[in-house]
C-alpha positions as CSV (number, residue, x, y, z in Angstrom):
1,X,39.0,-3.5,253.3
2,X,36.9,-5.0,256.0
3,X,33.1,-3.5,255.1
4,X,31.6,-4.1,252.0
5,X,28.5,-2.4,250.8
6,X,25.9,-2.8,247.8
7,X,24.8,0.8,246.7
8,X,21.1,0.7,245.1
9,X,20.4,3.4,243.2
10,X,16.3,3.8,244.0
11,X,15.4,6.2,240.9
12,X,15.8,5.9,237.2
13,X,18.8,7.9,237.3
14,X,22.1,8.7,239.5
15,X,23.4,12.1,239.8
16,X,26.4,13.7,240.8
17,X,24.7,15.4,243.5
18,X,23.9,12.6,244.9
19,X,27.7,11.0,244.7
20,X,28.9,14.2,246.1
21,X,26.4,13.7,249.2
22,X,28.0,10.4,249.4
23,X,31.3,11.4,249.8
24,X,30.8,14.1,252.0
25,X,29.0,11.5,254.5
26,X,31.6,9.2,254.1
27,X,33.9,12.2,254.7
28,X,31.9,13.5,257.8
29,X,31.3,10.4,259.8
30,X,34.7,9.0,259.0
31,X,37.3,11.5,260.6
32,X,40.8,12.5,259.1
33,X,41.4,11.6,255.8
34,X,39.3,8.6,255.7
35,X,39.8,6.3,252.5
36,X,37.5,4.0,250.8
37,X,36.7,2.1,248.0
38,X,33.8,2.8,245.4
39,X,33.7,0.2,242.7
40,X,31.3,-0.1,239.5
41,X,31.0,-3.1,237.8
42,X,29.3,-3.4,234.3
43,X,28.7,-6.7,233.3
44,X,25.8,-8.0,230.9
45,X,25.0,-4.9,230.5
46,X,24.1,-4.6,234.4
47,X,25.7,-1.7,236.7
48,X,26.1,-2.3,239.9
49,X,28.0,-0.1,242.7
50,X,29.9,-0.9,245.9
51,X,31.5,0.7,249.0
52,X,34.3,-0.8,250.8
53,X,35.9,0.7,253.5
54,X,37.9,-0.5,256.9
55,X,34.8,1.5,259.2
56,X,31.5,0.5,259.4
57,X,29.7,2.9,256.8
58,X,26.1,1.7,257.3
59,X,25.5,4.7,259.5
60,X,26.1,6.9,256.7
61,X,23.2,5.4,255.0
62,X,20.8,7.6,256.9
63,X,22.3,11.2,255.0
64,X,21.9,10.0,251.7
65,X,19.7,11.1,248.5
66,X,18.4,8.3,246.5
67,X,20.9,6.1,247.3
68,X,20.2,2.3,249.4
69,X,23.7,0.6,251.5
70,X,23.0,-3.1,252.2
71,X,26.4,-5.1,254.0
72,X,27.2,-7.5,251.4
73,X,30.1,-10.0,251.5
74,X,33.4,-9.2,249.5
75,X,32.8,-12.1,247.1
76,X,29.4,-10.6,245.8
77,X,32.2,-9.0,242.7
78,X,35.3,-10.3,241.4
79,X,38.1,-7.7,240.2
80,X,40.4,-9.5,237.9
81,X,44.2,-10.2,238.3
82,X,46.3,-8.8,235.6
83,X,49.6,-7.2,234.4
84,X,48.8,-6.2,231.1
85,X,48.8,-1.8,231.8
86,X,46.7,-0.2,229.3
87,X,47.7,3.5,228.7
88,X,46.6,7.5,227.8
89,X,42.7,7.2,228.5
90,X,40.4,8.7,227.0
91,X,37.0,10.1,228.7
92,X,34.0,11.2,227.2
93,X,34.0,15.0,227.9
94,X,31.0,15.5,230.6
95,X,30.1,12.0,229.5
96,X,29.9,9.1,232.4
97,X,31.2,5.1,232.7
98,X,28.4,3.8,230.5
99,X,29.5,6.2,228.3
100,X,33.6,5.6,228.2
101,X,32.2,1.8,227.8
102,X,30.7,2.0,224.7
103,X,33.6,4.4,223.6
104,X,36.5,2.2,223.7
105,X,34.2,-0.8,222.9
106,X,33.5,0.8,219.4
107,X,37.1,2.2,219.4
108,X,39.1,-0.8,220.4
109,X,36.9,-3.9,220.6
110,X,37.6,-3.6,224.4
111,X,34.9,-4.0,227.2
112,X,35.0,-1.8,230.3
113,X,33.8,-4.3,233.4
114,X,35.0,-2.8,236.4
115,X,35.7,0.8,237.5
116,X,37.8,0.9,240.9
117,X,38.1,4.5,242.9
118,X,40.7,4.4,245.8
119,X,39.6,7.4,247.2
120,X,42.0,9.4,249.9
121,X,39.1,12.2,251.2
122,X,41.1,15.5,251.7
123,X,38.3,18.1,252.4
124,X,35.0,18.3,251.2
125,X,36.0,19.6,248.0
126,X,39.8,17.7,247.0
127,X,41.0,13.9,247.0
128,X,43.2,11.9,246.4
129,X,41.9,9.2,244.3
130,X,43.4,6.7,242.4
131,X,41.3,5.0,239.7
132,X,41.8,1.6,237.8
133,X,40.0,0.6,235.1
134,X,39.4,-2.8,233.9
135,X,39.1,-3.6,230.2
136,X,38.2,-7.5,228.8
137,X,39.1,-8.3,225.1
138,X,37.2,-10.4,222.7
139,X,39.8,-12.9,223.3
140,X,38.7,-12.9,226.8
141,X,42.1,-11.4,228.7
142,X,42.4,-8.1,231.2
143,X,44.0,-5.4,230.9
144,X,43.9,-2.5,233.9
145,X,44.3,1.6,232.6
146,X,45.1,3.7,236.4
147,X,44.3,7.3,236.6
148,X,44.6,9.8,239.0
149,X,42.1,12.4,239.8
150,X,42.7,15.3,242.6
151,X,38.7,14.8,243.4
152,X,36.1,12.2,243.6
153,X,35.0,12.0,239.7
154,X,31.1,12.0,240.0
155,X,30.6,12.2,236.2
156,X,31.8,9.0,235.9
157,X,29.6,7.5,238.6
158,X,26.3,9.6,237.6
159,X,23.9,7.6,235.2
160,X,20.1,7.8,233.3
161,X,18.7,4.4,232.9
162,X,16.0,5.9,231.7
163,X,17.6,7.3,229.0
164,X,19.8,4.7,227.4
165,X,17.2,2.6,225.0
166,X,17.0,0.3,228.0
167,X,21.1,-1.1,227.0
168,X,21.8,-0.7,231.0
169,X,20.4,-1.3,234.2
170,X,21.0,-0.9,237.3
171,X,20.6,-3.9,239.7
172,X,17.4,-3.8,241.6
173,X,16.1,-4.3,245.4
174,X,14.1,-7.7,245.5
175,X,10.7,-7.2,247.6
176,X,11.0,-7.2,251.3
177,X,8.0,-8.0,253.7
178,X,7.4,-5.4,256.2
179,X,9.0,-5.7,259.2
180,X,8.7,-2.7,260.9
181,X,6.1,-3.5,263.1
182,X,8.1,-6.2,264.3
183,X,11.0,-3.8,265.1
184,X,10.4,-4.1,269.3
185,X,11.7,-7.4,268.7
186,X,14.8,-6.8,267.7
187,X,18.4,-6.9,269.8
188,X,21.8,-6.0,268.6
189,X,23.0,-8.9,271.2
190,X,23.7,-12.3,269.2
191,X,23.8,-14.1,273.0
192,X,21.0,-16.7,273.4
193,X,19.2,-15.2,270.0
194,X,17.0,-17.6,268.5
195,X,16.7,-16.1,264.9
196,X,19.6,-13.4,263.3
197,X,16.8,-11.0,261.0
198,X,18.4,-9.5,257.9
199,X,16.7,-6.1,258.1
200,X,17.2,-4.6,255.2
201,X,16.3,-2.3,253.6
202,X,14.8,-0.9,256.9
203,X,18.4,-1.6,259.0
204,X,22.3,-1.2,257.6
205,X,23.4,-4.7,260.4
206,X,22.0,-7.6,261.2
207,X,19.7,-8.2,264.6
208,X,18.7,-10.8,266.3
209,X,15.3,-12.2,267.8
210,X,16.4,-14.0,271.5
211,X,14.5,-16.3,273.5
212,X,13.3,-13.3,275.5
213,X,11.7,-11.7,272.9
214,X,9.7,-14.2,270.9
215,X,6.5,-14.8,272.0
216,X,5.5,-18.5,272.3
217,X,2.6,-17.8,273.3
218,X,1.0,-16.8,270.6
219,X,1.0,-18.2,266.8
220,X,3.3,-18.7,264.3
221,X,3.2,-20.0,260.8
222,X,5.6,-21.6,258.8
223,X,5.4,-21.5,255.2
224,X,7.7,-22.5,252.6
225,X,7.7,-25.3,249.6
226,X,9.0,-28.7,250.3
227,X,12.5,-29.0,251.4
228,X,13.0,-25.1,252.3
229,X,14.2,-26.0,255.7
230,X,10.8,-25.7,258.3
231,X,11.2,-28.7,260.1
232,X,14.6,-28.0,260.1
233,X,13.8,-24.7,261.6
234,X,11.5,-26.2,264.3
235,X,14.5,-28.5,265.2
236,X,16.3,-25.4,265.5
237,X,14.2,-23.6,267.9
238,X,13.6,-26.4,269.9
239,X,17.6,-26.9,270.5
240,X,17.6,-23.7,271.0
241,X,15.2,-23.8,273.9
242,X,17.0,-26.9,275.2
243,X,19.9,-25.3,275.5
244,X,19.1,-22.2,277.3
245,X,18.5,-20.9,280.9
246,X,14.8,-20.8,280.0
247,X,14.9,-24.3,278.8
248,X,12.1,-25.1,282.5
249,X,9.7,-22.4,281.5
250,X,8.7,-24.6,278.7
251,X,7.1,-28.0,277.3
252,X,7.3,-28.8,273.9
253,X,5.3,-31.5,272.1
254,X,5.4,-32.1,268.4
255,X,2.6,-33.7,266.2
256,X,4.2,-34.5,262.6
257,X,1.4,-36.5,261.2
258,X,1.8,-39.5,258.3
259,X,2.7,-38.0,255.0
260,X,-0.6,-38.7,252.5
261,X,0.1,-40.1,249.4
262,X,-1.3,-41.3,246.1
263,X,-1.7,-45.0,247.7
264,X,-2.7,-43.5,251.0
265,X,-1.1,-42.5,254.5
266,X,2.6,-43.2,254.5
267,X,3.2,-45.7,257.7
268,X,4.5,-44.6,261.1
269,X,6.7,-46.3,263.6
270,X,7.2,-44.8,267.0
């Protein structure tokens, strides 16, 4: 599937309200019988979710309840490749993943690390969705269980991180700046852009800052620790400018003064 999406959970707890609102965005913006993907993964005792699908989604993000999408690439999980079928699950009754995890790791030794939906929307209330369920032994192999549901299983998905001793969390948004006031500066349009902004978690896609739109005019600061790229970003901007239709409109002069130094001024040939 094309799009890939992170799914941030932004309370202590998932319901299956909030999986069913999900799905019936999903459903509702996608047209007939859309399909996607939602995958769990459990690993170190960290749950994360995904979306896949072959539409964009992030406009769906909008109509959702306590859930966050962010685009992500397809690499951010790995499922793993294997033959072995494992057979005649058994769930929790009313229990979710985390639970069925610590069933069959108590039961068999086995540990549940990913949870793959294919999900074939039929109407808001039926599906066709085809699950696969990855197990890892002590010894380190895979093997995958399938099982078919005839609706999205939201039981499974639903979680309390609250309410588990602390054994599981869910993966967490890192702190954004604010950006909003910013916002006027923003293009869809990748031609001539200076910067691409990743948005999040204010936009679903990436934008772009063109040579239009930044103000040169006024200040800017560059701050970062040594060898975080801002003379390399300077460089950039100045290409930038050299390359573009606007490249008269403007004079550039850099001062990069001698590096100081325990035994004084570092030397300077021009």
């Amino acid at each position: 599937m094309k799009h890939c999406f992170e799914i941030y959970v932004l309370t202590d707890s998932v319901e299956r309200k909030q999986w069913q609102k999900l799905y019936d965005a999903v459903n509702a913006y996608s047209g007939v019988l859309p399909k996607f993907q939602i995958v769990t993964s459990i690993k170190d005792n960290i749950v994360r979710y995904f979306l896949l699908s072959d539409q964009d989604l992030g406009a769906v993000a909008n109509n959702l309840d306590g859930l966050l999408l962010r685009p992500v690439a397809k690499n951010a999980f790995h499922i793993p490749e294997t033959r072995k079928k494992k057979r005649m699950l058994q769930f929790v009754a009313g229990g979710n993943l985390l639970d069925f995890k610590e069933k069959y790791a108590v039961k068999s030794g086995e540990d549940l690390e990913y949870a793959v939906l294919n999900v074939r929307a039929v109407n808001k209330d039926k599906a066709v969705v085809k699950g696969r369920f990855y197990f890892k032994t002590a010894a380190g192999t895979y093997s995958v269980a399938p099982k078919m549901f005839t609706f999205l299983p939201t039981n499974l998905l639903a979680a309390d991180f609250s309410g588990n001793n602390g054994r599981y969390t869910k993966k967490t948004i890192s702190k954004y700046l604010d950006i909003e006031k910013a916002t006027p500066l923003f293009s869809s349009d990748e031609h001539g852009a200076l910067f691409s902004v990743d948005g999040f978690p204010y936009f679903n896609q990436q934008y772009f800052i063109g040579l239009p739109q930044y103000e040169f005019d006024k200040h800017s600061f560059l701050v970062g620790a040594t060898g975080s790229g801002k003379s390399k970003l300077i460089s950039l901007m100045i290409d930038r400018l050299a390359a573009s239709e606007q490249r008269n409109n403007y004079r550039v002069i850099v001062v990069d003064p001698p590096r100081c130094t325990s035994r004084g001024p570092k030397a300077h040939s021009i």
